[in-house]
C-alpha positions, 0 to 999 in steps of 0.5 A: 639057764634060760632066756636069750642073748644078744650077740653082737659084732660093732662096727659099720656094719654091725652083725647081730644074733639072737640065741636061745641060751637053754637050747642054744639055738640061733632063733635070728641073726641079721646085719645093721648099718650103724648109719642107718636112721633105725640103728638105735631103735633096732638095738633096742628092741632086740635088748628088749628080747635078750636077758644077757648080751655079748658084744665084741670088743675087736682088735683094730690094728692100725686103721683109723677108720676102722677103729673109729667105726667099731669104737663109735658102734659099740660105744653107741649099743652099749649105750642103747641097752643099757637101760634094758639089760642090768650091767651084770648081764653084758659081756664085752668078749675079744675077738680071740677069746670067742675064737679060741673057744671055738678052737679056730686057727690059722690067721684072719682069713682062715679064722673068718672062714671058720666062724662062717662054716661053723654059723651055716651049721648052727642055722636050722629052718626055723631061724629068721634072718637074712642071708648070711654074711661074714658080720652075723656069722661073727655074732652068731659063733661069738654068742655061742661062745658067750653061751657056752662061757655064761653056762661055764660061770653059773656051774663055777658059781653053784659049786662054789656055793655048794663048797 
């Protein structure tokens, strides 16, 4: 499997990665505001350098601000990659699901500490981005996760065609 795919964690501030799907290497990773005036050119042309994408579909509870913030941001990105990425190659991933794909546990907190332990360890020199912060580690561990699924469906689909 080659090319890239662009993770990306919604909300107000939204985390985003870039990941080598062959090597599955972080190539950059960074966090938008989805306020700012850059916001959608951004994201377009991040989706212009990505062939699949993997955005988060989060679990909100009971904050309305929260659920407002999230649900406009990632309506708004599935939006502005629609015309760059065909729909068969996005991917709306739970939280939980990427999460338990990488095996971590515990509750919120020790789940976030988690994916930010596991997103430093994914970093090498060569990766572009800026500091790391809880919403890009996010993006970073659910696209590796996403990677991982992607390659777990193209090997179901060749033996299926192969049966």
């Amino acid at each position: 499997m080659t090319g890239k795919l662009l993770s990306i964690d919604p909300g107000c501030k939204t985390g985003w990665a870039l990941i080598d799907l062959a090597s599955e290497r972080v190539v950059e990773f960074g966090v938008l505001r989805q306020v700012a005036p850059d916001f959608p050119e951004t994201i377009r042309a991040l989706a212009e350098r990505a062939q699949w994408v993997a955005v988060e579909d989060q679990y909100v509870g009971n904050d309305p601000h929260a659920a407002l913030c999230v649900a406009e941001s990632k309506g708004r990105i599935l939006g502005m990659v629609a015309g760059h990425i065909p729909p068969d190659r996005v991917r709306v991933i739970l939280a939980q699901t990427w999460q338990a794909r990488l095996k971590l546990k515990g509750k919120r907190k020790q789940r976030k500490r988690g994916a930010f332990i596991l997103a430093q360890a994914a970093l090498d020199l060569q990766t572009q981005g800026g500091p790391l912060t809880q919403d890009s580690a996010d993006a970073i561990c659910m696209g590796l996760a996403a990677v991982r699924m992607l390659k777990a469906e193209e090997l179901l689909d060749r033996r299926v065609s192969n049966a």
